[in-house]
VOTI-474073 format. One record per atom (N, C-alpha, C): x, y negated, z; residue in three letters; atom name; residue number from 1; chain. Coordinates in steps of 0.2 Angstrom, whole numbers, plus 5000, padded with zeros to 4 digits. Atoms other than C-alpha are relative to their C-alpha. Layout:
east;north;up;residu;atome;num;chaine
X;Y;Z;ALA;CA;NUM;A
...
END
This chain:
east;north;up;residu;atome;num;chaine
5007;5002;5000;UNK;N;1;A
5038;4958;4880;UNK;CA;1;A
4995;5005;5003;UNK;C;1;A
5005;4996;5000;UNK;N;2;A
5024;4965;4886;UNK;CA;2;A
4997;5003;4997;UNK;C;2;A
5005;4995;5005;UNK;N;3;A
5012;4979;4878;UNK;CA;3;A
4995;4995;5001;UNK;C;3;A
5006;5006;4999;UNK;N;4;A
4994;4969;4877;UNK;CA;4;A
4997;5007;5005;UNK;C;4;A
5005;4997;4995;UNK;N;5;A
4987;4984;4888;UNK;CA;5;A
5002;4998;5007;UNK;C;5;A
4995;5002;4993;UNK;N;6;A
5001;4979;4903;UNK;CA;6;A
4997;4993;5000;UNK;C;6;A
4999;5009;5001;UNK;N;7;A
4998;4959;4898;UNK;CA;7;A
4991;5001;5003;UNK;C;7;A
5007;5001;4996;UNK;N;8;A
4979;4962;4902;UNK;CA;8;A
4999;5002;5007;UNK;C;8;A
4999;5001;4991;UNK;N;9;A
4981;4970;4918;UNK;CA;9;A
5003;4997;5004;UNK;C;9;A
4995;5004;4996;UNK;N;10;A
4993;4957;4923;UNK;CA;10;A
4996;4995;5000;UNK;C;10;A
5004;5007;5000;UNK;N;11;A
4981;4943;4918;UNK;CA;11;A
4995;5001;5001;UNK;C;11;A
5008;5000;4999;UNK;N;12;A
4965;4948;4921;UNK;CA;12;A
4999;5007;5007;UNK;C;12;A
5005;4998;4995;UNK;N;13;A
4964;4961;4935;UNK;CA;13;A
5005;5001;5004;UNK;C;13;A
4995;5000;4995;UNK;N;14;A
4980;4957;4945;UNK;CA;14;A
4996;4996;5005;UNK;C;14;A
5003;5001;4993;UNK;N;15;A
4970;4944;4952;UNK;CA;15;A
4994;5002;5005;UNK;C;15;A
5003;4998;4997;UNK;N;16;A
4959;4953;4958;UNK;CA;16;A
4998;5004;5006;UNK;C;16;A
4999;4996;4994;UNK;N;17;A
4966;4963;4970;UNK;CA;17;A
5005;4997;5006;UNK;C;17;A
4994;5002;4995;UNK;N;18;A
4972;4961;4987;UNK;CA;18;A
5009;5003;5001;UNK;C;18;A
4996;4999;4999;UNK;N;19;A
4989;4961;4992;UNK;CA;19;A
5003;5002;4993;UNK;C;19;A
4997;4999;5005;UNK;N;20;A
4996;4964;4975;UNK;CA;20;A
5003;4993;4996;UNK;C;20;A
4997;5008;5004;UNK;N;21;A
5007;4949;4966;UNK;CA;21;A
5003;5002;4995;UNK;C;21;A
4998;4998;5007;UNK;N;22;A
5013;4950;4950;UNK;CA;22;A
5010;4991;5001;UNK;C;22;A
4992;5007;4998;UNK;N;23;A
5034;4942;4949;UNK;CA;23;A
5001;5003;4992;UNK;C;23;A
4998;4997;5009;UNK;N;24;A
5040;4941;4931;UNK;CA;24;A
5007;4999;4999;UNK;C;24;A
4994;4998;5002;UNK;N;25;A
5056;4947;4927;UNK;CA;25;A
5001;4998;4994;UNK;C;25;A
4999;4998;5005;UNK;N;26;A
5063;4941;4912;UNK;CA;26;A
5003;5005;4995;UNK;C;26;A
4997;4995;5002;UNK;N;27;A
5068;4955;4900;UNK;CA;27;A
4999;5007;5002;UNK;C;27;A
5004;4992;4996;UNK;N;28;A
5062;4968;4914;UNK;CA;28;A
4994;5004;4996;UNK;C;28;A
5008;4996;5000;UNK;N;29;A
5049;4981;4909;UNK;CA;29;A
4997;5003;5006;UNK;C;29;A
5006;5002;4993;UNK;N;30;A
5034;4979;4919;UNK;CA;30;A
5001;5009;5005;UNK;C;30;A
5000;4997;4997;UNK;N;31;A
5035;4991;4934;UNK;CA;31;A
4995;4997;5006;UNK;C;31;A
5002;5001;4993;UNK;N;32;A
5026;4993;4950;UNK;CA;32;A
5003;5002;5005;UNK;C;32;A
4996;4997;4991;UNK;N;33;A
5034;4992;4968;UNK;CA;33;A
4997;5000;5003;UNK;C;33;A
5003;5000;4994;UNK;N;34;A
5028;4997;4982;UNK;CA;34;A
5004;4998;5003;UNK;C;34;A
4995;5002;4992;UNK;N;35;A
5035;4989;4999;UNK;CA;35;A
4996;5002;5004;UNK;C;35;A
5003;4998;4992;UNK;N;36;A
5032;4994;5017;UNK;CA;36;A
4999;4992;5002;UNK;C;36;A
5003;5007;4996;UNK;N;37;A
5025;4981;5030;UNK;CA;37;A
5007;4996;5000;UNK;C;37;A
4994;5004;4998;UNK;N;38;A
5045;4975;5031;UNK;CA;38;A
5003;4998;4993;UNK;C;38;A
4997;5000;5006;UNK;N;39;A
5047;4973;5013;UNK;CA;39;A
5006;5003;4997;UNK;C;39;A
4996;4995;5002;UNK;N;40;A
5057;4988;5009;UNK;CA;40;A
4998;5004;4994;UNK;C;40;A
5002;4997;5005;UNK;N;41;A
5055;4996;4994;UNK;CA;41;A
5001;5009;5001;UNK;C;41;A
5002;4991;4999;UNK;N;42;A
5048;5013;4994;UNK;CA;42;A
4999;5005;4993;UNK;C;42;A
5004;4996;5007;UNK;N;43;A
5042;5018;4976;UNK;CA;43;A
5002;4996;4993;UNK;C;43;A
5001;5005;5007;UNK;N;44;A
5045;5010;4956;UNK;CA;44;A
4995;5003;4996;UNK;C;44;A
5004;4995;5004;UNK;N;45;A
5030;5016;4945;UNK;CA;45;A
5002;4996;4994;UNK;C;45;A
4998;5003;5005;UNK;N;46;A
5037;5011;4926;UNK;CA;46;A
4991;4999;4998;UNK;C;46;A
5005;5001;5001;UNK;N;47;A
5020;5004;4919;UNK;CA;47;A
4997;4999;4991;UNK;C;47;A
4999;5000;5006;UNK;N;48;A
5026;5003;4900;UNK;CA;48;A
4993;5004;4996;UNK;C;48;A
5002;4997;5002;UNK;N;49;A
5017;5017;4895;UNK;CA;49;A
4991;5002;5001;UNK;C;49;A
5004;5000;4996;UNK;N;50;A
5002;5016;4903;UNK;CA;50;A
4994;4993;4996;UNK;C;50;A
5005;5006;5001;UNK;N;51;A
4985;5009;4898;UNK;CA;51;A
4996;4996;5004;UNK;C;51;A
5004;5006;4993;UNK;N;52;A
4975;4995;4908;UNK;CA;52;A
4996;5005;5003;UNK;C;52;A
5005;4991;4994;UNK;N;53;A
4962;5011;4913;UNK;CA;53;A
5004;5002;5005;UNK;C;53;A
4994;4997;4995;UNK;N;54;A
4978;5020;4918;UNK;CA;54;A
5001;4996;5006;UNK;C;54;A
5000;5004;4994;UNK;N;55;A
4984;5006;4929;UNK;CA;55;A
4995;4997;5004;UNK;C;55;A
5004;5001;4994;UNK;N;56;A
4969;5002;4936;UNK;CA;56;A
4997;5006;5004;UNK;C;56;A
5001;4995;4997;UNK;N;57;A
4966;5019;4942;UNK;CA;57;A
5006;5003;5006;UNK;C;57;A
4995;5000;4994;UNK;N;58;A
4983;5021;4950;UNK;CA;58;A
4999;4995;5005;UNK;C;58;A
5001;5004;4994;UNK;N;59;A
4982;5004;4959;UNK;CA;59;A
4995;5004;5006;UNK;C;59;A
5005;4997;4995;UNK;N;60;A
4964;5011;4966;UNK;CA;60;A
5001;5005;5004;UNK;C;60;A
5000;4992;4995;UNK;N;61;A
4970;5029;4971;UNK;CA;61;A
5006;4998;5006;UNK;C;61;A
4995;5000;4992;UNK;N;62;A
4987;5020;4982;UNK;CA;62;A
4995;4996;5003;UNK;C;62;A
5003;5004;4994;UNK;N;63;A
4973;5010;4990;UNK;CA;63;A
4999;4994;4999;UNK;C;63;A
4999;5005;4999;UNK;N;64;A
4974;4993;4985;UNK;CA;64;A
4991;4997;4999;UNK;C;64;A
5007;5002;4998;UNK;N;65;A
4956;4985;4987;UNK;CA;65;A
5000;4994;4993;UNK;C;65;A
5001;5005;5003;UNK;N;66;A
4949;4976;4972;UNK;CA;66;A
4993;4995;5000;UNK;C;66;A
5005;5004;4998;UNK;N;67;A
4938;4962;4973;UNK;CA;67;A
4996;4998;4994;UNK;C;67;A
5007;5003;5005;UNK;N;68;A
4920;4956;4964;UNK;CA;68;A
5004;4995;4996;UNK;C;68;A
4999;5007;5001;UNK;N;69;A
4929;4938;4959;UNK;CA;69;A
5008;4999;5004;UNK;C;69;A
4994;5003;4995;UNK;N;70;A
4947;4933;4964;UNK;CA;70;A
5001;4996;5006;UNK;C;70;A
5002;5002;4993;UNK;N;71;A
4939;4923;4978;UNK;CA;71;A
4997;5000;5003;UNK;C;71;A
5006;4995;4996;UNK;N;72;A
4928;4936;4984;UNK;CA;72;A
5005;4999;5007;UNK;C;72;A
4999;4999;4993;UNK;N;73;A
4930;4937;5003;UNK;CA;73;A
5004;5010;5000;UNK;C;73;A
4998;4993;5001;UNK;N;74;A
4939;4954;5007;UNK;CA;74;A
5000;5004;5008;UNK;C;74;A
5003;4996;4990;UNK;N;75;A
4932;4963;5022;UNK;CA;75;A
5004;5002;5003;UNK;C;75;A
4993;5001;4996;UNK;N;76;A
4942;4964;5037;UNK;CA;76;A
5004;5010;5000;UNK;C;76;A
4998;4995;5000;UNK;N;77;A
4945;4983;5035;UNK;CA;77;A
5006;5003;4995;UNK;C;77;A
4996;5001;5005;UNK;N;78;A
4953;4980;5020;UNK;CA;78;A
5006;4996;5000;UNK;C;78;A
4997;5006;5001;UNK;N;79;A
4963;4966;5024;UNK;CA;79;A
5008;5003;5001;UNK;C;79;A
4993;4996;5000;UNK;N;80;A
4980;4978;5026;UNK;CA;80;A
5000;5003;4994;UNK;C;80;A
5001;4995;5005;UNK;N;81;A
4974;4989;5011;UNK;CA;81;A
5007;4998;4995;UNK;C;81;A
5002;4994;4998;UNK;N;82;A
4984;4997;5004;UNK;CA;82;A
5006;5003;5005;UNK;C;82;A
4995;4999;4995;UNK;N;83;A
4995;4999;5020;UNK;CA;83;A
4997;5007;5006;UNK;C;83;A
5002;4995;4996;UNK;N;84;A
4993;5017;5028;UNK;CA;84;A
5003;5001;5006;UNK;C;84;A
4996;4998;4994;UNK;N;85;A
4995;5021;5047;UNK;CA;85;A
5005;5003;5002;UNK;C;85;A
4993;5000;4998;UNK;N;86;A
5012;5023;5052;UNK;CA;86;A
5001;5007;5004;UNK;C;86;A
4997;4993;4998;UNK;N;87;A
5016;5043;5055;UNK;CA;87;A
5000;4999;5007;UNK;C;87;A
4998;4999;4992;UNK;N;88;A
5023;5037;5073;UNK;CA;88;A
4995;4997;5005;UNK;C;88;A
5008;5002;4996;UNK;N;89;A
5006;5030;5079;UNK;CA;89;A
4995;5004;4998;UNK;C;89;A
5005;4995;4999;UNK;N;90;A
4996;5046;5078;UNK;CA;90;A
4997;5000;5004;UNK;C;90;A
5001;4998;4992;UNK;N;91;A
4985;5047;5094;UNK;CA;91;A
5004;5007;5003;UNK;C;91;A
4995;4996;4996;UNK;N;92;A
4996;5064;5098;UNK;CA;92;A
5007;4998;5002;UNK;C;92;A
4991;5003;5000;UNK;N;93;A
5012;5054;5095;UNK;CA;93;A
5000;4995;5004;UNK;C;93;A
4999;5008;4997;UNK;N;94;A
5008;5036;5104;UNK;CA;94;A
5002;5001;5007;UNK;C;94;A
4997;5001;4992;UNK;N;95;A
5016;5032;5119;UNK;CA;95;A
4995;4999;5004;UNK;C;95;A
5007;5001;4994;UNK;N;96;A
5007;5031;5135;UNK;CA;96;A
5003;4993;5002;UNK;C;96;A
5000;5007;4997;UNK;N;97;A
5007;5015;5145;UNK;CA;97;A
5007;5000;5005;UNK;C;97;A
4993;5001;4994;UNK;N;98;A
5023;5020;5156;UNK;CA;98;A
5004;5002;4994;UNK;C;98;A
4995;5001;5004;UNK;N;99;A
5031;5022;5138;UNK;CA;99;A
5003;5010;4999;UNK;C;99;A
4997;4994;5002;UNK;N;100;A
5033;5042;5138;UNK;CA;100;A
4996;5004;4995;UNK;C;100;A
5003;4995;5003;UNK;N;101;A
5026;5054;5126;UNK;CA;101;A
4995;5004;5003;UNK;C;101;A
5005;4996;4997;UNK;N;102;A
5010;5065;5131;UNK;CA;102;A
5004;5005;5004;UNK;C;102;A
4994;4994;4997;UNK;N;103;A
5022;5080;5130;UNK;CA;103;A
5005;5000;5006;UNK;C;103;A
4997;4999;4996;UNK;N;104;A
5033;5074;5141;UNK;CA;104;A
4997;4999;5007;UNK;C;104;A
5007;5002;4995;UNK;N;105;A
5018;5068;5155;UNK;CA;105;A
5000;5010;5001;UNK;C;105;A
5002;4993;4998;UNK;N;106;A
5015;5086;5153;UNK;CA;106;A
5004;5005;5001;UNK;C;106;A
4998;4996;4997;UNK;N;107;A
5027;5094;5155;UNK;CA;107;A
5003;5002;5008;UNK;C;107;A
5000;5004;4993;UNK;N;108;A
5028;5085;5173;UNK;CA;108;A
4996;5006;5003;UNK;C;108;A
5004;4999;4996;UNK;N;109;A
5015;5091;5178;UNK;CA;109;A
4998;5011;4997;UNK;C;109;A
5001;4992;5002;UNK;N;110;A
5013;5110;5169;UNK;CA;110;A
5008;5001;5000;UNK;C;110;A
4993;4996;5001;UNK;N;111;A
5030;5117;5174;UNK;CA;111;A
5002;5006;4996;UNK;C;111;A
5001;4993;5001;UNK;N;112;A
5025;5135;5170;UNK;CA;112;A
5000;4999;4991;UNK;C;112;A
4999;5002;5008;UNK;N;113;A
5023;5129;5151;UNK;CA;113;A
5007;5000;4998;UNK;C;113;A
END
């Protein structure tokens, strides 16, 4: 069973945020998973012990976007939140248009390097 501080943030401010879903295990103690954009699991946070402040303060700090209203509109910048840029699309890391690395572009052309 649930604690009443977990039961409240699962009934009153889950819906409020984007991209977060609430799945009920029975028996399970409440956890939070994170997934990548492929649905892969990256992280379990045990939620037990944690008061509804508590978890609405984690939620906020990985990024997850909370709304006025469950029906609030969710500005387009947010609309991935909380999903952070992919290490291998950094502007110094993106491929170029012919598919090679800068580095490699430049080493072409600056031999002496």
């Amino acid at each position: 069973p649930l604690c009443p501080q977990v039961k409240a943030f699962v009934t009153q401010d889950i819906p409020l945020y984007h991209n977060l879903e609430m799945k009920h295990l029975p028996g399970a103690d409440p956890e939070l998973v994170l997934l990548s954009h492929r649905y892969e699991e990256l992280e379990r946070i045990p939620l037990s012990d944690m008061t509804r402040e508590e978890i609405n303060q984690l939620v906020q700090e990985l990024g997850f976007y909370r709304k006025e209203t469950p029906d609030a509109p969710v500005p387009k910048e947010f609309q991935f939140a909380p999903a952070r840029p992919l290490p291998t699309l950094l502007p110094h890391q993106a491929p170029s248009a012919d598919g090679e690395t800068p580095s490699k572009r430049d080493e072409r052309k600056h031999p002496e390097l």
